[in-house]
C-alpha positions in Angstrom: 45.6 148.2 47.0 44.1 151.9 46.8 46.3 154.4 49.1 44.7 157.7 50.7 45.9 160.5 49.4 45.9 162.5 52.7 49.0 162.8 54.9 49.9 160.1 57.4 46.8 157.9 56.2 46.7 154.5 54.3 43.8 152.2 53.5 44.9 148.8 53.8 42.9 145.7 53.2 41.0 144.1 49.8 37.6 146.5 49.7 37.8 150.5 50.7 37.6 152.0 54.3 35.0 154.7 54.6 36.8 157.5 56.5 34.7 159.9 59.0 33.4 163.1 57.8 36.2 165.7 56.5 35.5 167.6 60.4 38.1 164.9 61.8 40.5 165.6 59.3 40.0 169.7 60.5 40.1 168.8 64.1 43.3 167.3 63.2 44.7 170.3 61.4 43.2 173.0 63.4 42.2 171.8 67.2 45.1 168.9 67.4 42.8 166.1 67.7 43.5 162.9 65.7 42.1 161.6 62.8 39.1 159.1 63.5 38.5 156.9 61.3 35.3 154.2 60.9 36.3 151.2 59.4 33.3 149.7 57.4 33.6 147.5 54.1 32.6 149.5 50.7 31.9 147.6 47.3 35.6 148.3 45.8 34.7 149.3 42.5 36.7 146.4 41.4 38.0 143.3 42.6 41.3 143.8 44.5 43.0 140.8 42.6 41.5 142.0 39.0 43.2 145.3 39.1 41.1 148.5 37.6 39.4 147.4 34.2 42.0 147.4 30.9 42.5 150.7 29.6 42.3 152.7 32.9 44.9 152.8 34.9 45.2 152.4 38.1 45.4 155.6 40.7 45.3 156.0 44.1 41.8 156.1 45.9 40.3 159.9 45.0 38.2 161.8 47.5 35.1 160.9 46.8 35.9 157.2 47.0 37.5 157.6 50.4 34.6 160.3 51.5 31.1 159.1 49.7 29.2 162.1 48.9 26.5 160.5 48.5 26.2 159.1 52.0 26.5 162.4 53.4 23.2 164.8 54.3 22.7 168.3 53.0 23.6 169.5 56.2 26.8 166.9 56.5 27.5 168.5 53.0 27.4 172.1 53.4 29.7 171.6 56.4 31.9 169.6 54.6 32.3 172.4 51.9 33.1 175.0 54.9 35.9 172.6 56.2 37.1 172.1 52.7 37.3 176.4 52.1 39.4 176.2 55.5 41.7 173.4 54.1 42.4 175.4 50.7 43.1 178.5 53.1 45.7 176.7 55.8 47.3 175.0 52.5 47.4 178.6 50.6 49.6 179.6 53.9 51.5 176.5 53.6 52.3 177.1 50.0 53.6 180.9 50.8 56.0 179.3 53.2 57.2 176.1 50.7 58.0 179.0 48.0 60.0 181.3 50.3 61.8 178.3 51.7 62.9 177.2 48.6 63.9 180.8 47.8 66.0 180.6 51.0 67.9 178.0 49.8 69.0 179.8 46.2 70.4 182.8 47.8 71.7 185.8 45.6 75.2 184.7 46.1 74.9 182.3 44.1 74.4 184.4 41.2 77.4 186.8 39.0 77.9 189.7 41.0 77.4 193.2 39.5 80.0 193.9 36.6 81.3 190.4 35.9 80.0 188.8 32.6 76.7 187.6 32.7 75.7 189.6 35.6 71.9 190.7 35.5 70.8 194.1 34.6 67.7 195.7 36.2 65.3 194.0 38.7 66.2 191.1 40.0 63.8 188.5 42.5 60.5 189.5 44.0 61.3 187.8 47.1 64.6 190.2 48.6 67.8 188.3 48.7 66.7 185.3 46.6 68.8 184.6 43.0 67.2 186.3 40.1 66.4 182.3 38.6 64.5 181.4 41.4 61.5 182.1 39.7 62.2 180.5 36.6 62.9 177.6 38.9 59.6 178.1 40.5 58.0 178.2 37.0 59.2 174.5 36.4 58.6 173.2 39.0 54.9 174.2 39.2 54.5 174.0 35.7 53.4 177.4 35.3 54.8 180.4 33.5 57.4 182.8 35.2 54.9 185.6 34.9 52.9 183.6 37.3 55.3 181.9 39.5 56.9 185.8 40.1 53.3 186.7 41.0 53.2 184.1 43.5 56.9 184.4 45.0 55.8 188.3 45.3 52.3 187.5 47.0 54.1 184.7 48.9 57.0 187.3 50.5 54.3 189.8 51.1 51.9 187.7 52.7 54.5 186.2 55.2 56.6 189.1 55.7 54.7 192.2 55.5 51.2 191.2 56.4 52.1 188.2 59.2 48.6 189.1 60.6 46.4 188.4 57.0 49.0 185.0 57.1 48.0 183.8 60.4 44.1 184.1 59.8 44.7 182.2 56.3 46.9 179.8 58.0 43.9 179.2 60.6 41.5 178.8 58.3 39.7 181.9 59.7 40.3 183.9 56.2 39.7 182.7 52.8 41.9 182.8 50.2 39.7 185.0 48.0 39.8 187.7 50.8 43.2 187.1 51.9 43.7 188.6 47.7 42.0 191.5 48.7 44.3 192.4 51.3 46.9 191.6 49.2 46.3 193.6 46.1 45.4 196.8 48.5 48.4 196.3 50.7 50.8 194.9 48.6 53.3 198.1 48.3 52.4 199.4 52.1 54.5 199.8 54.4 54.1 198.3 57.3 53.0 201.2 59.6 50.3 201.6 57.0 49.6 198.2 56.7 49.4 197.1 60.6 46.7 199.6 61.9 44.5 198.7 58.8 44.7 195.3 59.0 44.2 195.2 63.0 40.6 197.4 61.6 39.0 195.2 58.9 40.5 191.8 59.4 38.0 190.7 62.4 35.2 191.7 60.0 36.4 190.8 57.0 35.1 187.2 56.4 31.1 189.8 56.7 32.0 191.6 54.1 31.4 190.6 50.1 35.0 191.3 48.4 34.2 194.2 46.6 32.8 196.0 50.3 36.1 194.7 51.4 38.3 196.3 48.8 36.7 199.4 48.8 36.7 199.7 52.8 40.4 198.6 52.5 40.7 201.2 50.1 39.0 203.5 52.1 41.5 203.0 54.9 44.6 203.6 53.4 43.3 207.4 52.5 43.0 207.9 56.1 46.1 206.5 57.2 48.4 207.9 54.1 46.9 209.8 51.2 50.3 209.8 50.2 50.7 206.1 49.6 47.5 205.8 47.7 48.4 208.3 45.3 51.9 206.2 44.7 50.1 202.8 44.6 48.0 204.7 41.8 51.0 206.0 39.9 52.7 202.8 39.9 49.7 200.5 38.5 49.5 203.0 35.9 52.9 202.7 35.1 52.6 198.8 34.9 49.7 198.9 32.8 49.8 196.6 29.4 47.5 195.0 26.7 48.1 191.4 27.1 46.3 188.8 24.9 44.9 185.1 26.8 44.1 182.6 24.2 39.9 181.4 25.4 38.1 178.7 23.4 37.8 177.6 20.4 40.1 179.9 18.1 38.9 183.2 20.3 41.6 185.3 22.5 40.6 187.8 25.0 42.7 191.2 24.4 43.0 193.0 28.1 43.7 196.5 28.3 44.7 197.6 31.7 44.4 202.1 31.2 42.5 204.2 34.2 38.7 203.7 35.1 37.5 207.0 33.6 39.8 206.2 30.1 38.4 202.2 30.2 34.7 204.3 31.2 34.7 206.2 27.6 36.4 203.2 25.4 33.6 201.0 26.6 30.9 203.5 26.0 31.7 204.6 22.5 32.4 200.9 21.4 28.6 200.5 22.7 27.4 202.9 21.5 28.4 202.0 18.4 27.4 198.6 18.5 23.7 199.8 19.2 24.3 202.1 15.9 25.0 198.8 14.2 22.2 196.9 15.7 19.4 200.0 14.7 20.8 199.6 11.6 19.0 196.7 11.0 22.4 193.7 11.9 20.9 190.6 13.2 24.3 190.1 15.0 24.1 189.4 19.0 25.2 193.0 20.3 28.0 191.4 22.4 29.6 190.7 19.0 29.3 193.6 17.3 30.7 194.9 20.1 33.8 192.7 19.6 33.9 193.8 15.3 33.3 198.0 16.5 36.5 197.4 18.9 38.2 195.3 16.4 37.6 198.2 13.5 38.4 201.1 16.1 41.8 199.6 15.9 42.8 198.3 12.7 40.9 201.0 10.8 40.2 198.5 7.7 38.9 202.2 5.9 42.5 204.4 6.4 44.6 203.8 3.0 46.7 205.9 4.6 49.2 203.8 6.2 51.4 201.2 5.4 50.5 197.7 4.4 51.3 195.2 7.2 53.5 192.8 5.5 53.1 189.1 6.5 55.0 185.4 6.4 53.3 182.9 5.1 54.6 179.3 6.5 53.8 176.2 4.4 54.4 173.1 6.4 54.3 169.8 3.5 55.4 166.4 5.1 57.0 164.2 3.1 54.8 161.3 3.6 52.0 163.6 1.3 54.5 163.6 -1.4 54.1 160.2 -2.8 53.4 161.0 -7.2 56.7 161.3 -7.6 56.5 163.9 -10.4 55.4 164.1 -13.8 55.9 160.8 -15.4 58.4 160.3 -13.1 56.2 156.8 -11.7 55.8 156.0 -8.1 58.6 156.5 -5.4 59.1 154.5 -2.2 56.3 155.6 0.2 58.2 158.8 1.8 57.8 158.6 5.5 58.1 155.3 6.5 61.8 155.5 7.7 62.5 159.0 10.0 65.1 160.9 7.8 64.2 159.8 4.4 66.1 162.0 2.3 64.3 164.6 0.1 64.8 163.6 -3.6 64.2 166.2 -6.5 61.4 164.7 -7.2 59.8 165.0 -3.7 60.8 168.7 -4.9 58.8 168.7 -8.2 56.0 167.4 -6.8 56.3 169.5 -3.7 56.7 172.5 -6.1 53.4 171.0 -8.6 51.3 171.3 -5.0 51.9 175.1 -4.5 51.2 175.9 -7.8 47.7 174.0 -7.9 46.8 176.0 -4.4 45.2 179.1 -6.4 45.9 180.5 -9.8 49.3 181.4 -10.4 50.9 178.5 -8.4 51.2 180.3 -4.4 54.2 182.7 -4.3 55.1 185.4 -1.7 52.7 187.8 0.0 53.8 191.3 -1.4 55.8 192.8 0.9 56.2 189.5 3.2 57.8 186.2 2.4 56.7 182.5 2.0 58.7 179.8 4.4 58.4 176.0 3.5 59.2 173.7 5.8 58.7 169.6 4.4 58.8 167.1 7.5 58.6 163.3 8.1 55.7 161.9 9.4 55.8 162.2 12.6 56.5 166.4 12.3 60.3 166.4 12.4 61.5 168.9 10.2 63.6 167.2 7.4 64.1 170.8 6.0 63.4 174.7 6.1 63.8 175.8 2.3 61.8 179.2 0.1 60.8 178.3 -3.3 63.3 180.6 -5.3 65.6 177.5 -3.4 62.9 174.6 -4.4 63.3 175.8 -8.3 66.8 176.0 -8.4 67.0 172.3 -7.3 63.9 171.5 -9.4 66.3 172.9 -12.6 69.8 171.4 -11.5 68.5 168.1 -10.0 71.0 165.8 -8.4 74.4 166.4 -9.3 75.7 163.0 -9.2 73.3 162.2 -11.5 73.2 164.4 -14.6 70.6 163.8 -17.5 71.3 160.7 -19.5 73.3 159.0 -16.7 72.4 155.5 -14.6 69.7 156.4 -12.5 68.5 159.8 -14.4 65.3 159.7 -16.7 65.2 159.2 -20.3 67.0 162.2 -22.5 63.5 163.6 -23.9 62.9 164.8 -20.4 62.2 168.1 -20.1 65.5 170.2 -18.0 63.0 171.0 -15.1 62.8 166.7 -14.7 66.9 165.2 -13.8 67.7 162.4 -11.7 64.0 161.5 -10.9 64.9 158.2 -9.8 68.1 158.2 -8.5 66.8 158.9 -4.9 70.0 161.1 -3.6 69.0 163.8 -1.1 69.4 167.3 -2.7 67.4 168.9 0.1 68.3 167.6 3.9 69.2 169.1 7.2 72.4 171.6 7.4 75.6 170.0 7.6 77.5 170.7 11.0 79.6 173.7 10.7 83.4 173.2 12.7 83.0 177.2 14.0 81.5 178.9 17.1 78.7 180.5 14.9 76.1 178.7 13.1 75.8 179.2 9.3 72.6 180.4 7.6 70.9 178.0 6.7 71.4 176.4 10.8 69.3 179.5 11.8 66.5 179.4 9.2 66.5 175.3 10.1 66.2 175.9 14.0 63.9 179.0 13.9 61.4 177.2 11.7 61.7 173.8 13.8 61.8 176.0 17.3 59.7 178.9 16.5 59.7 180.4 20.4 61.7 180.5 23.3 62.2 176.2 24.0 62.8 176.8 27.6 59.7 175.1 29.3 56.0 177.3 29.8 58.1 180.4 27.5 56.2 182.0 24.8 59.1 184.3 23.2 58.7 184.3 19.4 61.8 183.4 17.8 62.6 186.5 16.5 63.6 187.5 20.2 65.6 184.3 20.5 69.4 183.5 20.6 70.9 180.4 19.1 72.3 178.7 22.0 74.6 175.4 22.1 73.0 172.9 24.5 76.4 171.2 25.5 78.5 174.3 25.4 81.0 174.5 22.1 83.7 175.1 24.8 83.1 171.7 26.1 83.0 170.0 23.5 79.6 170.3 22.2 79.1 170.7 18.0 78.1 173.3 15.8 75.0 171.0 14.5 71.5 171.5 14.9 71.2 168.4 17.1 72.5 170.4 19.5 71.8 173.8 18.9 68.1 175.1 20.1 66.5 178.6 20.5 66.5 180.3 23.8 65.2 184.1 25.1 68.1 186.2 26.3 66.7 185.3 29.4 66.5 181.6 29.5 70.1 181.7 27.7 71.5 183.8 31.0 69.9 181.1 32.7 71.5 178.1 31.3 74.8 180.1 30.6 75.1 181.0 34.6 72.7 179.2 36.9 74.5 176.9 39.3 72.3 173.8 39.5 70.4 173.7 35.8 71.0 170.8 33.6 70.0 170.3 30.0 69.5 167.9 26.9 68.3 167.9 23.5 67.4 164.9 21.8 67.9 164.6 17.4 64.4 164.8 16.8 64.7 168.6 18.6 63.2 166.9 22.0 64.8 169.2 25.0 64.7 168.2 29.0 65.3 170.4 31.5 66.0 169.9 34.9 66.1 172.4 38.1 68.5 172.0 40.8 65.7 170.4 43.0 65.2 168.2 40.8 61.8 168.7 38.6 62.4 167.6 34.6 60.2 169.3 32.3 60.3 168.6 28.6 59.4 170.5 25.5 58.7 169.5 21.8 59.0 171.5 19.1 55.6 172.5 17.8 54.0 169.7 15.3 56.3 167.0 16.3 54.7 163.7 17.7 55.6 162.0 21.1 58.6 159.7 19.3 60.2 159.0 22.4 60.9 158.8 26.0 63.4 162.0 27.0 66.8 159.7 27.9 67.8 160.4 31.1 69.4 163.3 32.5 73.0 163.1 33.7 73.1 163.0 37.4 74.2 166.4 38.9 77.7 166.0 40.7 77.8 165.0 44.4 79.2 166.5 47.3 82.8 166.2 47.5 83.9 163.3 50.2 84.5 165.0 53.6 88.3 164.9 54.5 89.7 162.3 56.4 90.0 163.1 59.9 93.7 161.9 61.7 93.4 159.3 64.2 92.5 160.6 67.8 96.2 160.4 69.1 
């Protein structure tokens, strides 16, 4: 039975209801009417009893099921689409007040206070008086990065608190959220006896003006009001400029560089006028890239010997399942693979080690100047084990040491040294042992930084190399040294779990983590190559309120 997926409505019966245009819905919301509905039986697009076909399962009723399109005029249409640019405004409003109420209810109390341990340094939530994790909360919850959900919580106080009048058009539908942006990004930082007299100005004639007319008369405003707080709205987006790379499609990134109009003015000129340079010279290359290569070259400067080499890490990723020859001579070992943890033999070695050296003349060694990481997994992408080959050669030579040459289980004696204990099958290459300490030994970090790789709290992108080694169940309360549960975390996201009141987390064998907010939203995160093995196990419920005390009887 299909449900509506609007509030307070439900389709009930065996075919579909066809609801009244979208305007009823906007009466509701905006005029207080109620929702009118004509009841008139639609083809289900299938039978009630059968149940959506197999292989697509089965969702409430979308939209367009609920709203035909296709029964609608052009005129019923283009209305439509009006009311549906009101909706996304009044729900825009909506959404600025859901985020500062949740940031009402995690006050800064609840985080350290200034000189204890833990205690944050710098600047702490965009919305005033909220915790500093609110955000990352906020993050989870929408499934977005912090970046974005602080850019929202900031917009959101703003909009409600500093520009009530921009909130109240949006919230009536009367602005749209594209303009209501405008207003934002110009009077973000004003205060609000700069703000009020402009907004009283342009607002009733905002929704005529296209939004670049609109920024530039907002603009335009401000100067007359306070030249001053222009000038500072200048100094500080100059002062947050960055270059920030946004990964686009297929392989390509966009690099942004935020510097002042005149300095983006002359970059973009010379690189074009390069590019045309290029292009008279007789390339057959579409100008936009050779645009792209002139920028590229203006940077790297592939001719200047000059400087340093830029040393790189080259990361081999085998799985043991590709490892199946066993060796020279050694005959065929059990298909690796099949069973998750299959230890790593020193044959799986040899043969690992015979791969590298038939990639390209030479056998594949270091990059000069940078280092070669091998990591050999199972199957599925669990890392097994993060080794180097100077370490794959030295097991190669000694083999397994219960097993010496000429033992049960070892290969004939004419076997050359490089070949002991082929077939004995005993792991000599395997995940690190737990340690019984606080700190994790060496070959812990290189196992979780090659498994981890970045920050593994949800929608973070920190490389490893800014990470800390953090115990998921905290060593204090019992939790081991082991890399079961030990996981990489940004300073940040390790403050986070350390001190947030409300957080819980779990790590799963395979390197599986689950997080959960104190609202309760669980987001999970795999480390990167590994397959969906498994379900996350539940969380541990977060402890109740204590029982109220018991009140004496009334005598």
């Amino acid at each position: 039975m299909p449900t509506c997926p609007l509030p307070g409505l439900r389709i009930e019966g065996r075919g579909l209801l066809e609801l009244s245009p979208l305007s009823h819905i906007f009466d509701h919301v905006f005029e207080g009417f109620g929702v009118g509905l004509t009841v008139a039986p639609v083809d289900p697009p299938w039978p009630a009893e059968a149940g959506p076909p197999e292989g697509l399962p089965r969702s409430p009723a979308r939209l367009g099921e609920v709203l035909p399109v296709a029964a609608r005029s052009d005129a019923e249409k283009a209305l439509e689409l009006q009311r549906v640019v009101q909706l996304e405004a009044a729900l825009a409003a909506y959404k600025a007040e859901l985020v500062l109420g949740l940031a009402a209810d995690r006050p800064e109390m609840l985080d350290r206070a200034p000189g204890e341990p833990g205690a944050r340094v710098g600047v702490g939530s965009p919305v005033p008086g909220a915790s500093e994790f609110f955000t990352e909360e906020l993050a989870v919850v929408l499934n977005c990065s912090r970046r974005s959900a602080e850019r929202l919580a900031a917009d959101s106080f703003v909009l409600v608190k500093r520009l009530p009048g921009v909130w109240a058009a949006l919230a009536d539908g009367v602005l749209d959220r594209p303009r209501a942006g405008v207003f934002l990004d110009v009077l973000g930082h004003a205060r609000r006896e700069v703000a009020d007299p402009v907004v009283a100005r342009l607002l009733p004639a905002a929704t005529e003006l296209s939004l670049g007319r609109l920024r530039a008369a907002l603009t335009r405003a401000v100067l007359a009001v306070d030249a001053a707080f222009a000038e500072q709205r200048r100094v500080a987006a100059a002062r947050s400029a960055d270059v920030r790379m946004y990964p686009t499609d297929a392989g390509m990134s966009a690099l942004v560089t935020e510097v002042p109009a005149p300095v983006a003015a002359a970059c973009w000129s010379t690189v074009n006028e390069l590019a045309w340079m290029r292009k008279n010279d007789g390339d057959p290359r579409p100008i936009g890239q050779l645009r792209t290569v002139t920028f590229a070259d203006l940077i790297l400067r592939p001719w200047d010997t000059s400087r340093p080499a830029v040393t790189a890490v080259l990361d081999v990723v085998a799985p043991l399942s590709s490892l199946t020859s066993g060796g020279a001579g050694t005959g065929s070992a059990a298909q690796p693979g099949e069973v998750h943890g299959q230890p790593i033999t020193a044959a799986h070695v040899r043969e690992l080690l015979a791969q590298l050296d038939a990639v390209c003349p030479g056998g594949l060694q270091a990059p000069a100047g940078g280092a070669l990481q091998i990591s050999v997994t199972d199957a599925d992408g669990a890392l097994l084990a993060a080794t180097s080959r100077p370490q794959l050669e030295r097991i190669a030579r000694r083999g397994c040491p219960d097993h010496p040459p000429g033992t049960a289980g070892s290969p004939p004696p004419d076997r050359t040294e490089l070949l002991p204990a082929a077939g004995c099958g005993c792991p000599v290459l395997a995940r690190p042992v737990p340690v019984d300490r606080y700190t994790p030994s060496a070959g812990q970090r290189r196992f979780l930084r090659r498994r981890d790789r970045t920050c593994r709290h949800p929608g973070c992108g920190q490389p490893v190399a800014r990470t800390d080694i953090d115990h998921v169940q905290p060593y204090g309360a019992g939790g081991n040294t082991d890399c079961a549960n030990l996981c990489c975390l940004c300073r940040r996201h390790h403050r986070l779990k350390t001190h947030a009141q409300g957080w819980r987390f779990l790590l799963t064998p395979h390197g599986v983590g689950g997080v959960t907010t104190p609202s309760g939203i669980t987001r999970s995160t795999r480390p990167p190559g590994l397959r969906d093995l498994t379900q996350l196990p539940a969380l541990p419920a977060p402890p109740g309120p204590p029982p109220p005390p018991e009140e004496p009887p009334p005598f």
